[in-house]
C-alpha positions as CSV (number, residue, x, y, z in Angstrom):
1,X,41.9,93.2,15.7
2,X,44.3,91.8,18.3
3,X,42.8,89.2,20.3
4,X,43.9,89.2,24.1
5,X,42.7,86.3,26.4
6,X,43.1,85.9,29.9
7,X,43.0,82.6,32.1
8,X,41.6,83.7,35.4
9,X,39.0,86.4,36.8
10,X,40.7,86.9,39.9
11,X,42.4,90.2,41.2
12,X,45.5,89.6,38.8
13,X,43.2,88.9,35.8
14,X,40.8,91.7,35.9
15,X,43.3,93.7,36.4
16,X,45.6,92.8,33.5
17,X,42.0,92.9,31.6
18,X,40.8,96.5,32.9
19,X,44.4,97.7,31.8
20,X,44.7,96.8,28.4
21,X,40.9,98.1,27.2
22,X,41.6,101.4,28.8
23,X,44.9,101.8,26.7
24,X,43.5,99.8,23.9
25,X,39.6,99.6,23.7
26,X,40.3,98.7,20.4
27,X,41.8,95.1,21.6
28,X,39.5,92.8,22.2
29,X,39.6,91.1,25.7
30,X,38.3,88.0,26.5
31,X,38.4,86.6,30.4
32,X,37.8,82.7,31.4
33,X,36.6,81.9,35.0
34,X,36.1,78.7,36.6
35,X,33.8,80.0,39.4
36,X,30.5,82.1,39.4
37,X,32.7,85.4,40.2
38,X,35.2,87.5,39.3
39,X,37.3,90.3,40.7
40,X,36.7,88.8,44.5
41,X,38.7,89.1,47.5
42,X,39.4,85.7,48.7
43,X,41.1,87.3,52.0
44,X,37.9,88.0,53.4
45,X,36.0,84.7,53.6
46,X,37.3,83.7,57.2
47,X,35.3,86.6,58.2
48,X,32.0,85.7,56.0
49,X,32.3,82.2,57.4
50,X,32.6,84.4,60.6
51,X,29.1,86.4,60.3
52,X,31.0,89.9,60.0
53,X,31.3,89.7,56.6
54,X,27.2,89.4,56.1
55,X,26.5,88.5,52.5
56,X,28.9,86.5,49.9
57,X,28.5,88.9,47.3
58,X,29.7,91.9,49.4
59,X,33.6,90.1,48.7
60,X,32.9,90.8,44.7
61,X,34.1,94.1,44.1
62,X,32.7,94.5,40.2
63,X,30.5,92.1,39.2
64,X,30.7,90.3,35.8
65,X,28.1,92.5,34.4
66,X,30.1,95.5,35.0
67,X,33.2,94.6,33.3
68,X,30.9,93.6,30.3
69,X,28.9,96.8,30.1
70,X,31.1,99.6,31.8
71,X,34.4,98.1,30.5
72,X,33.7,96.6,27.4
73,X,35.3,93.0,28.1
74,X,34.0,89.5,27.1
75,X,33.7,87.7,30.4
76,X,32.8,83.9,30.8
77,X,32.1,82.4,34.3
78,X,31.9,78.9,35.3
79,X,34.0,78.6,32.2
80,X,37.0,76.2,32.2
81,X,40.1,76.4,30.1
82,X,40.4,72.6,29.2
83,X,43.0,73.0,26.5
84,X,45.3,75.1,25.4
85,X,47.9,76.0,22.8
86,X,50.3,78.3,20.5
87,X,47.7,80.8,19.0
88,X,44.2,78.8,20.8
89,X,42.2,77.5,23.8
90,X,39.2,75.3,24.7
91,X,37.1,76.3,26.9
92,X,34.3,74.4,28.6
93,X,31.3,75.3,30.0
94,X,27.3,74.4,30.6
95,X,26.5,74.8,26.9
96,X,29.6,72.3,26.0
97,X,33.0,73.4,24.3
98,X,34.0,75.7,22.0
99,X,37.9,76.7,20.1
100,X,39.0,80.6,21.0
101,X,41.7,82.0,19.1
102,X,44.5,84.3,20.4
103,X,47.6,86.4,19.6
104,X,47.9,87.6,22.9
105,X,47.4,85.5,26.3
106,X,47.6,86.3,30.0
107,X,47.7,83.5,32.2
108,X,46.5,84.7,35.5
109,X,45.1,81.1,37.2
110,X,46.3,81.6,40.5
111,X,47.1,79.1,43.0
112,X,45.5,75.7,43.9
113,X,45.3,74.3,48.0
114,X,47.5,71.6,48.9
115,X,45.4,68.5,50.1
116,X,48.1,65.6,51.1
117,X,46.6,62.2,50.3
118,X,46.2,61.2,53.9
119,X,44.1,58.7,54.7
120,X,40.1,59.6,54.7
121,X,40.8,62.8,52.8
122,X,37.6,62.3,50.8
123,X,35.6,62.1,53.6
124,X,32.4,64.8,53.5
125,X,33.3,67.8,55.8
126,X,36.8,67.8,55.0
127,X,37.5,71.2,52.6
128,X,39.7,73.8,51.4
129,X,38.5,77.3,51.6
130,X,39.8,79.1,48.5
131,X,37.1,80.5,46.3
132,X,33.6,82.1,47.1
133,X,31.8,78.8,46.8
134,X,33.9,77.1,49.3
135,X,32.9,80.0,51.7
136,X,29.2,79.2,51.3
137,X,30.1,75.7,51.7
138,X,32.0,76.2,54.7
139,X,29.4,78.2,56.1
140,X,26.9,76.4,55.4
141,X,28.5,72.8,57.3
142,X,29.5,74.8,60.4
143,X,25.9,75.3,61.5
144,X,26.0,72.5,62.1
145,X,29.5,71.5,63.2
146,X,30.3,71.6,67.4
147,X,33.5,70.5,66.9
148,X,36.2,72.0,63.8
149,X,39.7,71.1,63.2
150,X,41.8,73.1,61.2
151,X,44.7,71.7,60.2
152,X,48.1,74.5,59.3
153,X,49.1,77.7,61.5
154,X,49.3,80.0,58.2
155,X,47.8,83.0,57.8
156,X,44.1,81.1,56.6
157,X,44.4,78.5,59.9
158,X,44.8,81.5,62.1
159,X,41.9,83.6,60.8
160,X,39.4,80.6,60.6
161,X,39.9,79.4,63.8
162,X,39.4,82.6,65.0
163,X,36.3,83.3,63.2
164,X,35.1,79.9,64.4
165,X,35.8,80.4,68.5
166,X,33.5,83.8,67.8
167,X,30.9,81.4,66.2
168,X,31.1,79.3,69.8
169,X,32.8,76.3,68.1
170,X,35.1,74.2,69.9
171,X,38.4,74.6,68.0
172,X,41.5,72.8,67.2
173,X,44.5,73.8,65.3
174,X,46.8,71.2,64.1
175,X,50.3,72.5,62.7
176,X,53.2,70.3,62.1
177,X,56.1,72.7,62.6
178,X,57.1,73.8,66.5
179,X,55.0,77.0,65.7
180,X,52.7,79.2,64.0
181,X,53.2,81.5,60.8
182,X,56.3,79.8,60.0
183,X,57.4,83.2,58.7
184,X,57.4,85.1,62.1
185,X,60.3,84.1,64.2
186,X,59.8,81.6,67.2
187,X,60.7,84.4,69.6
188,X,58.0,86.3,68.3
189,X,55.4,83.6,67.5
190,X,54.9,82.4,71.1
191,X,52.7,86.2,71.7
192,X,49.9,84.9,69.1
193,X,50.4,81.1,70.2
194,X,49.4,82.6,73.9
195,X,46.5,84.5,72.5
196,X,44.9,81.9,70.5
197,X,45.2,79.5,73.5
198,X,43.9,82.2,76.1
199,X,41.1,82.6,73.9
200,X,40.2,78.9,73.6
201,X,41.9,77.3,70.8
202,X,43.0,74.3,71.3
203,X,46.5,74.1,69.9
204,X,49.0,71.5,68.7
205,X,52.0,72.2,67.5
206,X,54.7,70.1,66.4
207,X,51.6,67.5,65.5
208,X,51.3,66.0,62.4
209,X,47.8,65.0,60.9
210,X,48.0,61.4,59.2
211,X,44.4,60.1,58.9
212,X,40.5,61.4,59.4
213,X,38.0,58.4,60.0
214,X,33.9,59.0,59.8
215,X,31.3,56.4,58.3
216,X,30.9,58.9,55.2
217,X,31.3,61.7,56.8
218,X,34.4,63.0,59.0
219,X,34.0,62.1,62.7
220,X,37.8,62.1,63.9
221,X,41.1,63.2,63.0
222,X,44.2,61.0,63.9
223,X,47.5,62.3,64.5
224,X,50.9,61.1,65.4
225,X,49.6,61.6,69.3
226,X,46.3,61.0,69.5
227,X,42.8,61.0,68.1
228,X,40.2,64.0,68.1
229,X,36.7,63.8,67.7
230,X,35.6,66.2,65.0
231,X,32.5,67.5,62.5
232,X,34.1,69.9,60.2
233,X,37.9,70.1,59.1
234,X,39.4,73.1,57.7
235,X,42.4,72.2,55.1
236,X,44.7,74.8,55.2
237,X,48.4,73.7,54.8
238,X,49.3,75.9,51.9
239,X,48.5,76.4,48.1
240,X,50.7,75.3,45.2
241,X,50.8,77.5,42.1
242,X,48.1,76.4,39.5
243,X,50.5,75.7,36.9
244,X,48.3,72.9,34.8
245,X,47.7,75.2,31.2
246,X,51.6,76.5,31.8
247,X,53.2,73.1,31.3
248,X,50.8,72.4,28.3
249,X,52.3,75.5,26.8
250,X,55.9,74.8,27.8
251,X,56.6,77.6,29.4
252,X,59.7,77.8,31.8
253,X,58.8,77.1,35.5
254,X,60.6,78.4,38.5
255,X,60.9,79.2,42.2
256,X,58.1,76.3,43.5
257,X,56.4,75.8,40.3
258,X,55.6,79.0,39.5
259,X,55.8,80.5,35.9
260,X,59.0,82.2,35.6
261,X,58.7,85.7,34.4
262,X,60.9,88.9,33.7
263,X,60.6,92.2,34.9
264,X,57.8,93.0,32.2
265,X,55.8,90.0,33.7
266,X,56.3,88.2,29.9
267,X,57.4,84.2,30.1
268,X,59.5,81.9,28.3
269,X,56.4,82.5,25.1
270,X,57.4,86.5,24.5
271,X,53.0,86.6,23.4
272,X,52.1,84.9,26.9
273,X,52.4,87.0,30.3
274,X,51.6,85.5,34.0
275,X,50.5,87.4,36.8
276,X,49.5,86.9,40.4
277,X,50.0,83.3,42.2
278,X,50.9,81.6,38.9
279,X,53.7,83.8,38.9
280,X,57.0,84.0,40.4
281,X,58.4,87.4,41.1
282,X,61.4,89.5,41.9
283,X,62.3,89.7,46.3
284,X,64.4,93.2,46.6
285,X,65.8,91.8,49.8
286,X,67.9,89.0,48.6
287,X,67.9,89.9,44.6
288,X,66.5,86.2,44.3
289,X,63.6,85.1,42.4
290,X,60.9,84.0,44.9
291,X,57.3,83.0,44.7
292,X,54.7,84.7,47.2
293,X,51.1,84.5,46.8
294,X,49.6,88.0,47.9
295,X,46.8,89.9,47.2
296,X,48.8,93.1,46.4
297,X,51.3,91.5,44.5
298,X,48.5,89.9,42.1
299,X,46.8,93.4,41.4
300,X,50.3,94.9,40.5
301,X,51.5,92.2,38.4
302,X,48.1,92.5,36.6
303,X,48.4,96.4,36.1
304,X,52.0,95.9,34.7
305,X,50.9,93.2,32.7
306,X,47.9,94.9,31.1
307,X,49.9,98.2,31.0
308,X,52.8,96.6,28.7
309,X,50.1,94.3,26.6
310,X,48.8,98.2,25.9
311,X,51.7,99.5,24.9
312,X,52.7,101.8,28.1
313,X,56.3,100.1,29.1
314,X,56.2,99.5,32.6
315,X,58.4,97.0,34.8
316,X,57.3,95.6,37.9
317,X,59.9,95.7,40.6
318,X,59.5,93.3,42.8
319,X,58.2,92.5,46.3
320,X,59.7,92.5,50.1
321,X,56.5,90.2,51.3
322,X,54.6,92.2,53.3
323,X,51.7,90.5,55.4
324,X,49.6,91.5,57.9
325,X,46.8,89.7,59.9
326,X,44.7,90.1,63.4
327,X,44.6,87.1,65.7
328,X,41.6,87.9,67.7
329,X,43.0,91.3,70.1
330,X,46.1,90.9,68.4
331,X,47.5,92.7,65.3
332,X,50.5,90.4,63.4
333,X,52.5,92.0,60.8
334,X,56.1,90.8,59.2
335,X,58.0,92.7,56.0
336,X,61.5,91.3,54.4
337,X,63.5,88.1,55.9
338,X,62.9,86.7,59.3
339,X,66.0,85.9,61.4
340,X,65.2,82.1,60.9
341,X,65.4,82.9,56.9
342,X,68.4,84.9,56.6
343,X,70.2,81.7,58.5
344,X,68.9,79.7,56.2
345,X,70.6,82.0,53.3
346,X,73.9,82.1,55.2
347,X,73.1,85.5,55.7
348,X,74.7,86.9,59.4
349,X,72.1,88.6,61.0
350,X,72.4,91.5,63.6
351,X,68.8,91.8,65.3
352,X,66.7,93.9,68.4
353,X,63.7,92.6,70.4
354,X,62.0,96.0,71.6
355,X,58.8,96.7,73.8
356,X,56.9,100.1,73.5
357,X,53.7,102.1,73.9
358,X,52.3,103.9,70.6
359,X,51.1,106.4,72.3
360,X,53.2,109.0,75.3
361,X,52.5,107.4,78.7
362,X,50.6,110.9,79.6
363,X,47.8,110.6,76.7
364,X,45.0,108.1,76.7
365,X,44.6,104.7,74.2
366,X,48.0,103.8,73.9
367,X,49.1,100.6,73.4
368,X,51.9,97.6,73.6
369,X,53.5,96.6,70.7
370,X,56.3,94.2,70.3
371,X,58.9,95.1,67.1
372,X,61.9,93.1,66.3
373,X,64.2,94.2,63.5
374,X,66.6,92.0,61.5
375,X,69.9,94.1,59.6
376,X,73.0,92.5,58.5
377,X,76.6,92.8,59.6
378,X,77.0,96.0,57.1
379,X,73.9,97.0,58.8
380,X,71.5,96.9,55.4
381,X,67.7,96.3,56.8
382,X,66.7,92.9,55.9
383,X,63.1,92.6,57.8
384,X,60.9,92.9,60.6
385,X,58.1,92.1,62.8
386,X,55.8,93.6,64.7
387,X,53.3,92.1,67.4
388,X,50.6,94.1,69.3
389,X,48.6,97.2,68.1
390,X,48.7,100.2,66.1
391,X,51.2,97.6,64.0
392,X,49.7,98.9,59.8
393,X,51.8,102.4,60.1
394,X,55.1,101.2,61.2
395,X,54.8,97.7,59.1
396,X,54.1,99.8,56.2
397,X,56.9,102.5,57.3
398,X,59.4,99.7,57.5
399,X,58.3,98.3,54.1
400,X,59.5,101.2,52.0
401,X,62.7,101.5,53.7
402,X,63.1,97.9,52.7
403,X,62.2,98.6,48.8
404,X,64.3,101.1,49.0
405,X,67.7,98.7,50.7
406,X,67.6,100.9,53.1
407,X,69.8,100.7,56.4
408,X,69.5,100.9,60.2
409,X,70.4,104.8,60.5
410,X,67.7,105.0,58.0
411,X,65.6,103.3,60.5
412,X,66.2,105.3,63.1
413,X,66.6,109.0,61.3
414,X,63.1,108.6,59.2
415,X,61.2,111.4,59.4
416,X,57.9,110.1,60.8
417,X,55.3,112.2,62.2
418,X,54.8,113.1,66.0
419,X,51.5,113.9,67.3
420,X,50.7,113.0,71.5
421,X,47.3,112.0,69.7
422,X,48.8,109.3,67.3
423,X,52.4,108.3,68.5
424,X,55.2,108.8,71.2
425,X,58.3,111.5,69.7
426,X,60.4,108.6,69.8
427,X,58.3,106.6,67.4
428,X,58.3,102.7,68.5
429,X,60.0,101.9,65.3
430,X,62.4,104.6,65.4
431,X,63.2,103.9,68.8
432,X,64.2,100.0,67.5
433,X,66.2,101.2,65.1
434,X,68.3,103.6,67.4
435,X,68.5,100.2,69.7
436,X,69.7,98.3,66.4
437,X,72.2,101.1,65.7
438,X,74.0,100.2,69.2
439,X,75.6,96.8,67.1
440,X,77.7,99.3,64.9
């Protein structure tokens, strides 16, 4: 019988393990987790630390025991892979450790926070919010916290200061760089800087966090400009793939760390496969290797994983990193290369700043958005960003025409739909497009 095991019960895992036993039941499948769940959506704790999210366990999508009775697969929680190599691993748990054998292996353990050693770092109330038990932890210390610092303007920082102004916190974001989401251009990034101020976040850019101080616990964090009095601090400067058990295997490492993969998801070890965070991919835009950690990416990496492990060639094509958030009234969403990025590549850029309504001035509801578009000289669509409301349907819109190297005419002659109800006849991102298409 073909032994398959998989290192990680997050999105990426399950579903590399889900895949396999529906085109081989006859495998037999065996998942390690280090926490108490699998198959979770870690996006969704800023709002359980919030209160809209109301119990932990309504982020577990299948439980443990389903994948064990519905889909036949041997699933170990609080279960640590403490050693690993060609053909075994060693797992560790509460009842001690114990040699599995395999001819297959997925490694699918995702991607670790990045905590700096800055001074006081270890001080209680300082944390990382990656898995479910650092969400009940988090919850848990900001009953009682009055004052929270989080420190990095990512996507995390954003949502969990948010979620803590709602909880009547008095909030401070710390972010090194001169703004947030270091991924939207600054042109665009001074919307959501406005809205997080104007509804009470305290914000400091282009600060840089070098110490806490607390008599056990953290009472202040110091900065290069001042000091801060605090209760709870929020960690959330970036993660760092998890690549511990991929060095003990040798396996090649790429872009940031990440396992280097091919198109089939296999490594350097033709028997060993990486999906999700561990795992660098494939960006259509630039035809470069990259590595980013999404949810989406995760789950499709898993599926072609689990699908070639099975037998059904698939190839997984790659990604044009598209994220979307909401910053309190305001709906943030970028696809592709931001003008700041492409000048890093030595890419020239042609680009369009555009302000519209989604909806004809005549009919009720609509609303502003903001869109900016980024093409190059030949006029090939390399990204864009959108700012404001009714932003899913255009990001998404914009996001296939990228995966598909699509160009500005494309932009402005897709055939999107027209209804008073939903959308102006000239679409807002049609309408940047046919702005765009006045540079050629």
């Amino acid at each position: 019988m073909t032994k398959v095991i998989v290192i990680g019960g997050g999105p990426a895992g399950m579903s590399a393990a889900s895949r396999i036993k529906r085109l081989k039941p006859e495998y037999n499948v065996t998942v390690f987790e280090k926490s108490n769940y699998v198959s979770y959506g870690q996006c969704g704790i800023p709002y359980y630390v919030g209160g809209i999210v109301k119990n932990l366990e309504d982020l577990v999508h299948y439980s443990k025991e389903y994948f064990i009775n519905k889909r036949k697969i041997n699933v170990f929680t609080r279960t640590e892979v403490v050693d690993i190599g060609e053909g075994y691993v060693i797992s560790k748990n509460d009842g001690g450790e114990k040699k599995f054998n395999w001819d297959i292996l997925v490694l699918a353990t995702g991607a670790r926070p990045i905590v700096p050693p800055t001074k006081g770092i270890n001080l209680e109330g300082i944390i990382t919010v990656r898995t479910l038990e650092d969400a009940e932890i988090c919850k848990k210390l900001s009953l009682k916290a009055e004052n929270v610092g989080v420190v990095g303007g990512g996507y995390i920082g954003l949502e969990m200061a948010e979620n803590f102004i709602k909880l009547g916190k008095k909030t401070y974001l710390f972010e090194m760089l001169p703004h947030v989401l270091p991924n939207i251009d600054s042109d665009m990034s001074w919307l959501i800087e406005s809205e997080l101020k104007k509804r009470g976040v305290e914000l400091h850019l282009s600060e840089k966090v070098i110490g806490f101080e607390g008599e056990n616990k953290v009472e202040k964090i110091i900065t290069e400009k001042g000091e801060y009095k605090i209760d709870l601090v929020i960690m959330a400067v970036g993660v760092r793939p998890d690549n511990s058990l991929a060095k003990k295997l040798g396996l090649k490492l790429g872009v940031k760390g990440a396992v280097s993969v091919d198109e089939y998801t296999r490594t350097s070890n033709e028997n060993v496969y990486a999906v999700g965070d561990i795992a660098e991919t494939f960006d259509i835009v630039t035809g470069n290797k990259t590595w980013v950690p999404l949810a989406t990416t995760a789950n499709k990496m898993g599926y072609v994983a689990g699908s070639n492990i099975g037998g059904k060639s698939i190839k997984f094509p790659g990604i044009v990193g598209t994220a979307i958030t909401k910053i309190f009234d305001l709906e943030v969403g970028r696809t592709g290369l931001s003008e700041e990025q492409s000048k890093m590549l030595n890419i020239e850029t042609v680009t369009t700043k555009i302000k519209a309504k989604t909806r004809p001035t005549y009919y009720p509801g609509g609303r502003e958005i903001t869109i900016k578009l980024i093409a190059d000289k030949e006029g090939r669509l390399l990204g864009g960003q959108f700012i404001g409301r009714d932003v899913l349907p255009r990001l998404n819109a914009l996001a296939s025409l990228l995966f598909k190297k699509s160009t500005v005419w494309d932009a402005f002659f897709d055939d999107l739909a027209y209804s008073p109800v939903f959308a102006p006849v000239w679409d807002p991102l049609v309408a940047a497009g046919r702005v765009l298409l006045r540079n050629f």
